[in-house]
C-alpha positions in Angstrom: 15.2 9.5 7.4 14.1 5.9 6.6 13.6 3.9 10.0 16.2 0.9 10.5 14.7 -2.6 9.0 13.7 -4.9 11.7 16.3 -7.4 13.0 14.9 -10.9 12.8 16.6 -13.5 15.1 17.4 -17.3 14.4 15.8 -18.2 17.2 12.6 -16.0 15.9 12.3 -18.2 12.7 13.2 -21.3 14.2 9.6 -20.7 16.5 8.2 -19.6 13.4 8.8 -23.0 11.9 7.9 -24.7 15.1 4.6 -23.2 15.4 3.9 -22.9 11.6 2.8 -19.4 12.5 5.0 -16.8 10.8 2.6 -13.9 11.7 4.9 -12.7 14.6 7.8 -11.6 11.8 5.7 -10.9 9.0 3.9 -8.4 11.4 7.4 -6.6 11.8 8.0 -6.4 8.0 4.6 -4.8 7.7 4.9 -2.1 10.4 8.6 -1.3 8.7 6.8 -0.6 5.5 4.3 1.3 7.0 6.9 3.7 8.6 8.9 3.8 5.2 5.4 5.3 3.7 5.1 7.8 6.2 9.0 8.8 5.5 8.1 9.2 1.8 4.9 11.1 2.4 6.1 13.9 4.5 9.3 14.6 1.7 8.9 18.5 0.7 8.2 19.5 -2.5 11.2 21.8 -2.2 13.6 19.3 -1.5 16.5 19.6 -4.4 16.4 15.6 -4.7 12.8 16.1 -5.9 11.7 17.6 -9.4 10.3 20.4 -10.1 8.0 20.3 -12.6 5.2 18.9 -10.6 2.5 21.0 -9.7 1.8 21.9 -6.3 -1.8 20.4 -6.7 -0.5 16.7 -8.7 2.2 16.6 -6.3 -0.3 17.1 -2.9 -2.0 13.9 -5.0 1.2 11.7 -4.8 1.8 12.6 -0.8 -2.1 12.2 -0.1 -2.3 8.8 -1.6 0.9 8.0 0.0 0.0 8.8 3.3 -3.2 7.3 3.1 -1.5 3.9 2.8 0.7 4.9 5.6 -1.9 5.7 8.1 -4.4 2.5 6.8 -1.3 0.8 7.2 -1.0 1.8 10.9 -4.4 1.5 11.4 -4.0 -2.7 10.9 -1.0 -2.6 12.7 -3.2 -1.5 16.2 -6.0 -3.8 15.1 -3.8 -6.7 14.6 -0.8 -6.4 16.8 -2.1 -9.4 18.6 -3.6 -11.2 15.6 -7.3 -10.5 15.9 -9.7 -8.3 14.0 -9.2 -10.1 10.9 -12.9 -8.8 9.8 -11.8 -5.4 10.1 -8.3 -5.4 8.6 -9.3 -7.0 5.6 -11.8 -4.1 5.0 -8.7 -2.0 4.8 -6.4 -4.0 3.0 -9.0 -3.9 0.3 -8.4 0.2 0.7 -4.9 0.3 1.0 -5.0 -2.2 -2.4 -6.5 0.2 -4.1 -5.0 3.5 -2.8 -1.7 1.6 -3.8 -2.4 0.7 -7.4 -3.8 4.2 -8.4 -0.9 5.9 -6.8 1.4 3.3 -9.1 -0.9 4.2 -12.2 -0.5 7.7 -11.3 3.5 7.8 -11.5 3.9 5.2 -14.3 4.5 7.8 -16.1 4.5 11.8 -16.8 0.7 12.4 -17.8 -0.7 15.6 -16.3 -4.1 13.9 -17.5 -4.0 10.8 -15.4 -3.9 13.9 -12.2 -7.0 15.1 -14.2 -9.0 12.4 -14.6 -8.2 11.0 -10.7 -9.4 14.2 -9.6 -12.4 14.9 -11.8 -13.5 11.2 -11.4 -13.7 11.8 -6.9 -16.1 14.9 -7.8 -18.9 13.1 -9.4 -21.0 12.5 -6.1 -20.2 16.0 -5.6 -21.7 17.3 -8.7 -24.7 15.0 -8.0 -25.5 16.4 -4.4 -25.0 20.2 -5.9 -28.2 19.1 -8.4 -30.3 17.9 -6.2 -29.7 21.1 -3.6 -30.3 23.5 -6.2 -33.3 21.4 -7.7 -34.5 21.5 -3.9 -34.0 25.2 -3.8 -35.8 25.7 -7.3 -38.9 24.1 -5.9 -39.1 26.2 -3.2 -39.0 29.3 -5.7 -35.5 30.0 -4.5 -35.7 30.1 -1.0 -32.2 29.0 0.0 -31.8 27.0 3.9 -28.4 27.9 5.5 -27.6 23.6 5.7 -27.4 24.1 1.5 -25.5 27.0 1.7 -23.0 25.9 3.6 -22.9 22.5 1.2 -22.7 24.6 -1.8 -19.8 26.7 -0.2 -18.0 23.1 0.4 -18.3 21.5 -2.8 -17.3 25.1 -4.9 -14.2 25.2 -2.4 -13.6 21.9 -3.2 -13.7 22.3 -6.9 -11.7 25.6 -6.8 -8.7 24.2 -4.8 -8.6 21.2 -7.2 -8.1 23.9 -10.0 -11.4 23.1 -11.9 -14.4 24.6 -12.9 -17.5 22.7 -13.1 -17.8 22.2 -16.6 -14.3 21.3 -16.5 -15.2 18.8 -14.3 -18.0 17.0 -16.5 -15.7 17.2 -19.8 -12.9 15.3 -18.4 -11.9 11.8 -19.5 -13.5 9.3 -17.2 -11.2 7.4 -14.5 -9.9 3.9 -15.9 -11.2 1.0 -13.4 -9.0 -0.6 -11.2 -8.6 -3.7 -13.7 -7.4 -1.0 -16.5 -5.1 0.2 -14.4 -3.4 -3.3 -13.8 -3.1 -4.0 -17.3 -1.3 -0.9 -17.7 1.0 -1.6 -15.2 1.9 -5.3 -16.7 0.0 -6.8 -14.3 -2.2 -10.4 -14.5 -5.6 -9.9 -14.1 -6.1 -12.2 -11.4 -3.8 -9.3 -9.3 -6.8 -7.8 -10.0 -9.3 -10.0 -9.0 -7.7 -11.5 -5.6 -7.0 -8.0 -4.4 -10.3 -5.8 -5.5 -13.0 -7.7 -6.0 -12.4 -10.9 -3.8 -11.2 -7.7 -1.2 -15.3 -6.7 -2.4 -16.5 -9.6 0.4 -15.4 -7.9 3.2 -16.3 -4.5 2.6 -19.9 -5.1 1.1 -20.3 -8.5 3.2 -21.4 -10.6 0.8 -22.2 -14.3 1.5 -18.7 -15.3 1.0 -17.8 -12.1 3.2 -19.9 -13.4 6.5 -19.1 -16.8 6.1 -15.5 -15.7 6.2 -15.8 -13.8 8.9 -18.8 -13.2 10.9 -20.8 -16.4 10.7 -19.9 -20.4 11.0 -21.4 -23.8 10.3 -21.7 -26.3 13.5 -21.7 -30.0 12.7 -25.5 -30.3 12.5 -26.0 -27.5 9.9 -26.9 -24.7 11.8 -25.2 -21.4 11.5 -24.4 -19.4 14.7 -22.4 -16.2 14.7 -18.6 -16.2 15.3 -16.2 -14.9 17.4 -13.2 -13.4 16.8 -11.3 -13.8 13.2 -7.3 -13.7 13.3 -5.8 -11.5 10.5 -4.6 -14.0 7.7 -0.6 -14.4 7.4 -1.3 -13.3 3.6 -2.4 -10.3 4.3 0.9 -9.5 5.9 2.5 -10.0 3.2 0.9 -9.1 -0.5 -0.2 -5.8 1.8 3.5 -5.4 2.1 5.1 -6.3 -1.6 2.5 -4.4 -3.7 3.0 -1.0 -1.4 6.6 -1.3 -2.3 5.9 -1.7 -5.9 4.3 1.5 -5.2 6.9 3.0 -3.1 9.8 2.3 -6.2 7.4 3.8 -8.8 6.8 7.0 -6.4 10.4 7.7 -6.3 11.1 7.2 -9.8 8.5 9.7 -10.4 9.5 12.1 -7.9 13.1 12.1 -7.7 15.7 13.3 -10.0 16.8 11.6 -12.4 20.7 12.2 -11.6 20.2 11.8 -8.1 22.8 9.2 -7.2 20.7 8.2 -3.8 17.8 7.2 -5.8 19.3 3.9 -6.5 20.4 3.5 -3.4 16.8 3.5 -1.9 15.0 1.5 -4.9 17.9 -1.0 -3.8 16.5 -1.1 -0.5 12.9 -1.4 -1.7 13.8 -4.4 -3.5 15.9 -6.3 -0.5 12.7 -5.5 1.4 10.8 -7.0 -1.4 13.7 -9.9 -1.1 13.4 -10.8 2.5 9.7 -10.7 2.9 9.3 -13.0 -0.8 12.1 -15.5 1.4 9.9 -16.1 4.5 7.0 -16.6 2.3 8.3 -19.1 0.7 8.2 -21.1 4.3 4.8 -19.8 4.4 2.9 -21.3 1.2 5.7 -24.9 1.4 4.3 -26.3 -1.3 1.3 -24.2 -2.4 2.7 -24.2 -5.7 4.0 -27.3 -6.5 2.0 -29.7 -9.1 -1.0 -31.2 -7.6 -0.9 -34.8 -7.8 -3.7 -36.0 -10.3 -6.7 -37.7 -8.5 -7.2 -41.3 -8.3 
């Protein structure tokens, strides 16, 4: 059953505006998503509303990914429930951004090879450590130690329950990048490059990434470390909007197509969608307006 939407006050907005920090409301919109991933992960395969020409192992894909974003997702909502660890939940949005737009790719349409490819593309480092055992078994004339065996074992049960064999594995189509992917959906580029690889600073911490986060400048040029970093009100946000571009996707893959309640819950994805886009408008003012031209 999909949890109630939060109920956000007058008075709540009018101290939003006050304060110029709308973190507190955007917060609630962000744990209500969360919670309306979990609902969608845990929906049985046998459920009549779904359909059922989905394959057990394409449709344990779909949940995965779902639930994935659900439990990231919860995960920032216990780092950041009193605005700190900004360092940290920026790490994840950058996981959750991705999670989100593959699972979107996935259900864009009905292409047994997009499953395929997603899975064949996660068994590469696999593959790679399987080589390098049985090259390190070969040059011990075949004298196997229990720590391989028990690797092997792990990455053969691995392949079997994906339904491939290993040479199935290296024939299959490689995995679009994430850019691909966003063109495919109709999406800008810059979706692209403001959500993976700007999201690339905090998870590799590059320059850009400590100075963001984990270093700061004092009047006199020196650098000293920082302290703690607030989750950005953004993050709040475009976190928010592209899982329910996700979410809308998933259950017009999922559900059938004569399913009357299908409308009813894209409806309520997009007057989520509505209400967050409204209070960000207060948020960015006039981000967007014309810049003046310099004098």
């Amino acid at each position: 059953m999909i949890p109630d939407p939060p109920i956000i006050t007058a008075e709540e907005m009018q101290k939003c505006r006050e304060t110029g920090d709308y973190r507190p409301v955007l917060f609630e919109w962000y744990k209500f998503v969360s919670s309306v991933c979990y609902v969608f992960a845990n929906l049985m395969q046998e459920s009549p509303a779904l359909r059922k020409d989905i394959c057990g192992r394409d449709y344990a894909v779909l949940i995965g990914l779902m639930n994935r974003c659900a439990k990231l997702m919860h995960a920032n909502i216990d780092l950041s429930h009193k605005g700190a660890f900004g360092e940290t939940t920026s790490i994840i949005d950058r996981c959750i951004f991705e999670s989100s737009v593959i699972l979107n790719w996935l259900c864009a349409n009905n292409n047994k090879d997009k499953f395929d490819r997603y899975i064949a593309s996660g068994f590469r480092t696999e593959l790679e450590l399987k080589t390098q055992i049985q090259n390190a078994i070969d040059k011990r004339d075949g004298v196997h130690l229990q720590i391989e065996d028990r690797m092997l074992a792990s990455v053969d049960r691995h392949i079997e329950q994906a339904e491939f064999d290993e040479e199935a594995l290296k024939n299959t189509k490689q995995l679009p990048d994430l850019a691909a992917m966003l063109v495919a959906l109709g999406k800008d580029r810059i979706i692209y490059t403001t959500g993976q690889r700007i999201g690339s600073h905090h998870v590799h911490g590059t320059w850009v990434g400590l100075r963001m986060h984990y270093i700061t400048r004092e009047e006199n040029g020196l650098f000293r470390t920082r302290g703690k970093t607030d989750t950005h009100v953004n993050q709040y946000v475009y976190i928010s909007l592209i899982v329910l571009e996700t979410l809308k996707s998933f259950v017009r893959f999922l559900f059938v197509d004569s399913d009357e309640e299908t409308e009813v819950v894209l409806s309520l994805f997009e007057s989520i969608i509505d209400e967050i886009w409204e209070i960000n408008q207060e948020v960015v003012g006039t981000d967007f307006a014309v810049a003046e031209p310099e004098s």
